[in-house]
C-alpha positions as CSV (number, residue, x, y, z in Angstrom):
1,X,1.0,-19.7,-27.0
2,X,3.3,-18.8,-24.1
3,X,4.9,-15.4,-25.6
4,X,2.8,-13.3,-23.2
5,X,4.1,-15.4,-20.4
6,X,7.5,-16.1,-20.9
7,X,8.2,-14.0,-24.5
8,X,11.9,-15.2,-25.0
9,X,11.0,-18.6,-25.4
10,X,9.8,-17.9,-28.7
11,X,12.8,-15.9,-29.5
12,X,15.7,-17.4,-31.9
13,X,17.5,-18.4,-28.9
14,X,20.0,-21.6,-29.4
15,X,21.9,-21.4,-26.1
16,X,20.4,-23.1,-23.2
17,X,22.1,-21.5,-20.5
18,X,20.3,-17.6,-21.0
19,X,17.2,-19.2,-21.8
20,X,17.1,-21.3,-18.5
21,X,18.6,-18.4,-16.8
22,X,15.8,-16.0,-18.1
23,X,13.5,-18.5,-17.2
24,X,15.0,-18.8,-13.8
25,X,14.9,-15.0,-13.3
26,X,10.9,-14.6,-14.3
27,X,10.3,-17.3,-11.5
28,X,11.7,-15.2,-9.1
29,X,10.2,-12.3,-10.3
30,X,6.6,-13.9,-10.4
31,X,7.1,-15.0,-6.8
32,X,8.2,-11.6,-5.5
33,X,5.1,-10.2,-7.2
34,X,3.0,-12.8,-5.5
35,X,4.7,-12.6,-2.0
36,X,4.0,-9.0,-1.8
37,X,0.5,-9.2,-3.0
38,X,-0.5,-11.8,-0.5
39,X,0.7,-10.4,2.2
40,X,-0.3,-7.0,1.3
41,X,-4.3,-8.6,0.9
42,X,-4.2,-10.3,3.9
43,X,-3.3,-7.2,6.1
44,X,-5.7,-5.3,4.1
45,X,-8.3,-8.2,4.7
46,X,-7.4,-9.1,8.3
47,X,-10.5,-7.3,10.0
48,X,-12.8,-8.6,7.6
49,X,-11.1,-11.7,8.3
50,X,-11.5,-11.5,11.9
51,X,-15.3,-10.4,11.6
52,X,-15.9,-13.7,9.2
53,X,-14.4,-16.0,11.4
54,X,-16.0,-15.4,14.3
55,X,-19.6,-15.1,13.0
56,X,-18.4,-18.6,11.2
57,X,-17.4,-20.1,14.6
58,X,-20.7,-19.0,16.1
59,X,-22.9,-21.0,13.7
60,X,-19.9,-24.1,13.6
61,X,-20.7,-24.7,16.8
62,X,-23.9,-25.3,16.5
63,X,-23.0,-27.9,13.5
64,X,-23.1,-25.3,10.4
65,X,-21.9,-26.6,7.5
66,X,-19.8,-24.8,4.8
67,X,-20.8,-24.8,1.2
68,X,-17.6,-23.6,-1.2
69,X,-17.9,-23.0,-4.4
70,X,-16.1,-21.3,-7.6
71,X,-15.4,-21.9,-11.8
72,X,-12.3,-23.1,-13.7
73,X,-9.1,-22.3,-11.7
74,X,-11.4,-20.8,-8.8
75,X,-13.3,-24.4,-8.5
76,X,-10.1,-26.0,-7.7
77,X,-9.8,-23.3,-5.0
78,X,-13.2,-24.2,-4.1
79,X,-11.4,-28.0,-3.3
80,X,-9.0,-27.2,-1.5
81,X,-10.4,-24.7,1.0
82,X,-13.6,-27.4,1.5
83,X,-10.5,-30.5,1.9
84,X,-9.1,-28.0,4.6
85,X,-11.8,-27.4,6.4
86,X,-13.4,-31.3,6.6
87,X,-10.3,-32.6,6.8
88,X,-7.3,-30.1,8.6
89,X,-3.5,-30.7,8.9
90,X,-4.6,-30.1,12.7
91,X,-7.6,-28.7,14.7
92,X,-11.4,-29.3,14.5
93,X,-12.4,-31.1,11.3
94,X,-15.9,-29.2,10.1
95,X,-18.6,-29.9,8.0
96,X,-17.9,-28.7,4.6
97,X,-19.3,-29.5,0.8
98,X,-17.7,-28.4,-2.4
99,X,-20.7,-27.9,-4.9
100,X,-18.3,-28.5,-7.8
101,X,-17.3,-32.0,-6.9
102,X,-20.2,-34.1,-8.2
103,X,-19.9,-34.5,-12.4
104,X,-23.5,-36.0,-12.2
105,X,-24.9,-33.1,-10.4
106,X,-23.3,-30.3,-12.0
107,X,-24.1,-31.8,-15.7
108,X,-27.6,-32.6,-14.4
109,X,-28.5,-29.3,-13.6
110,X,-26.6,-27.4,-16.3
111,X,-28.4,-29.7,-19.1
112,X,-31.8,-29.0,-17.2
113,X,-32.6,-25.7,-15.5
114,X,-29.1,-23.9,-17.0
115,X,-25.3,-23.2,-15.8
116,X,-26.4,-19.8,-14.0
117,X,-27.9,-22.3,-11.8
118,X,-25.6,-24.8,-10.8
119,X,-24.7,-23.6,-7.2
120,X,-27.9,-21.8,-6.2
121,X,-29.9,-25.4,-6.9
122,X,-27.4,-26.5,-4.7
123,X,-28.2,-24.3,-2.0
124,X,-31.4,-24.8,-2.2
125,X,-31.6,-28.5,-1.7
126,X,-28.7,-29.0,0.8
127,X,-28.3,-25.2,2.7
128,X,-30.1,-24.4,6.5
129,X,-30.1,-21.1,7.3
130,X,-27.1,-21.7,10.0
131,X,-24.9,-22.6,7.4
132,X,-22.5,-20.6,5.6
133,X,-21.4,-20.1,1.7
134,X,-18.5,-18.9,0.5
135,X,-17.8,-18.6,-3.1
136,X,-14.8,-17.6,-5.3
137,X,-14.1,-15.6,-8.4
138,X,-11.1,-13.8,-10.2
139,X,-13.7,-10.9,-11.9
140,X,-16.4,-10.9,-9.1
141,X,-18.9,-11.1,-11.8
142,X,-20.1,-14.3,-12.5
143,X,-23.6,-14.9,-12.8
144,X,-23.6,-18.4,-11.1
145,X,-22.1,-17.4,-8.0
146,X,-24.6,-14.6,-7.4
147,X,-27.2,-16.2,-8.1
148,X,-26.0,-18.4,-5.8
149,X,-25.4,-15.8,-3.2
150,X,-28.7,-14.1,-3.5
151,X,-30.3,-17.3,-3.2
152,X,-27.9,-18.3,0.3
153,X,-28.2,-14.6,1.4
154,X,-32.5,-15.1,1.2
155,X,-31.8,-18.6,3.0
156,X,-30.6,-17.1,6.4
157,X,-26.4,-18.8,5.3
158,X,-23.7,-16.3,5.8
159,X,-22.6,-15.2,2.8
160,X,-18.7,-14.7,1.7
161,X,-17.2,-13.8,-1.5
162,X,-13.4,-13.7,-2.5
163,X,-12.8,-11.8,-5.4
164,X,-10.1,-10.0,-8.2
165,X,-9.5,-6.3,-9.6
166,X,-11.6,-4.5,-7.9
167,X,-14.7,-6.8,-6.5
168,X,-16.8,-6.7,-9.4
169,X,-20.3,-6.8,-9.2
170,X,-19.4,-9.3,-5.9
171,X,-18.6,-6.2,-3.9
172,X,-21.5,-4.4,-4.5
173,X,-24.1,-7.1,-4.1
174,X,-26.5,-6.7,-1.2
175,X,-26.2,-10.7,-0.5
176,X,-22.5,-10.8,-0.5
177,X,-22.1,-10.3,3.6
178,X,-18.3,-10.1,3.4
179,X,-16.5,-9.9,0.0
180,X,-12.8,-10.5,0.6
181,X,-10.9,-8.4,-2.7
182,X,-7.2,-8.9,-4.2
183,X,-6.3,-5.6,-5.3
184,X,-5.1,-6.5,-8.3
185,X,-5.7,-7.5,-12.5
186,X,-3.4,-10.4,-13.2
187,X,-6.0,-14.1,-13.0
188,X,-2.9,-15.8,-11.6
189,X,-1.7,-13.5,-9.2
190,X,-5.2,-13.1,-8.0
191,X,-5.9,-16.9,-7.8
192,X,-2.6,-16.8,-5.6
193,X,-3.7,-14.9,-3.1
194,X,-7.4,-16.0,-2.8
195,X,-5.8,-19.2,-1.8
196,X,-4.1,-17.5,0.9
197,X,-7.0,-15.8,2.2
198,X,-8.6,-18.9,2.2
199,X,-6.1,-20.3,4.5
200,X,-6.3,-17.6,6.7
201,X,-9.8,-17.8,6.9
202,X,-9.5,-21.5,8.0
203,X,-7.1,-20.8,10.4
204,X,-8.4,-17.8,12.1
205,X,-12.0,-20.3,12.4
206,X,-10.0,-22.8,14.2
207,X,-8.4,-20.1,16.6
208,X,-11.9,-18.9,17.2
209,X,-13.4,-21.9,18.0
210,X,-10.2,-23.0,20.3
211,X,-10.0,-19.7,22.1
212,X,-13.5,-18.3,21.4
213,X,-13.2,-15.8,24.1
214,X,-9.4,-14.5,23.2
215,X,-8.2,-11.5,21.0
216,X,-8.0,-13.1,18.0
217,X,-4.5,-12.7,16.0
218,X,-4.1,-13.3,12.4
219,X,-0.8,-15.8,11.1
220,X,0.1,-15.7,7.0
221,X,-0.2,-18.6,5.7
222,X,3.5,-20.7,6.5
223,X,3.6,-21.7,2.4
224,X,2.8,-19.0,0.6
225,X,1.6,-19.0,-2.3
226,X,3.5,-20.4,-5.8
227,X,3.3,-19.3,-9.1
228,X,0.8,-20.1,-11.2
229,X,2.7,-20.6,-14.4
């Protein structure tokens, strides 16, 4: 199950030292690939960055919340961008909810009204129209999360997508304010970078907020990010 991944491990190989040496060598290359991706999308994202962070800071300070949200790999995205914002390494801690981070909830509403439903319910019981929802998704194209935008975007919330490839039906979507695309068709790669952008987007916020009337500058991200696999 790993040959398209790392195809000489299933090879009749018997000597250690090549196989940890090619194994070696497709790290490196993996993290090349994601280096120049990441840093390619946030340039290519910075003024959409810049835009999104200041129409966030407006509404944070006047005690906006953030709602994050994603599936599989792109919920635990969802985690760590909501961790970062309630809870930072430094700066202002915000308000911030992860709608995949109750079981209960998410079962409840999948069993009962369907899984194309699971974040927009969400929305609907928790989001104010000052608040602001940001979503990921490797394709662009999953039905929860516009559903879930289209119900935000009718709410008044400011509306934020991160997607792959080439933005999928996200980047189309007339409740999608900002849709933040990697350029590019590998899951793991674009997962990589999202995270990035995510981090970018926290930190440009907190700049905003500290020096709301200062040019603001965009930083990469001081880990970028790993590979995947």
């Amino acid at each position: 199950m790993t040959d398209f991944l790392y195809p000489f491990i299933d090879a009749d190989e018997r000597d250690a030292g090549p196989l940890l040496a090619d194994l070696a060598a497709s790290a490196r290359d993996k993290q090349t690939v994601s280096t120049r991706l990441t840093q390619k999308t946030l340039e290519r994202n910075a003024p959409a960055l810049r835009a999104i962070a200041s129409e966030m800071a407006d509404r944070l300070v006047r005690d906006a919340r953030v709602f994050v949200f994603g599936n599989g790999g792109s919920s635990t995205d969802a985690v760590s961008l909501a961790a970062l914002f309630a809870t930072p390494p430094w700066g202002r801690p915000l308000a911030s909810r992860n709608l995949v981070d109750d079981s209960a909830v998410l079962t409840a509403l999948g069993n009962d009204v369907g899984f194309d439903l699971i974040f927009s319910r969400q929305l609907i019981a928790h989001g104010h129209p000052n608040d602001v929802a940001i979503g990921f998704s490797t394709s662009g194209n999953s039905s929860n999360l516009l559903r879930a935008f289209a119900e935000a975007s009718g709410r008044g919330l400011l509306t934020v997508g991160l997607a792959g490839y080439s933005g999928g039906e996200m980047a189309g979507s007339p409740h999608v304010k900002h849709c933040l695309v990697v350029d590019a068709d590998s899951v793991h790669r674009i997962q990589e970078a999202q995270a990035a952008l995510g981090f970018a987007l926290w930190e440009a916020v907190q700049a905003r907020l500290s020096n709301p009337h200062e040019p603001l500058t965009l930083t990469s991200p001081s880990s970028i990010s790993q590979p995947r696999e």
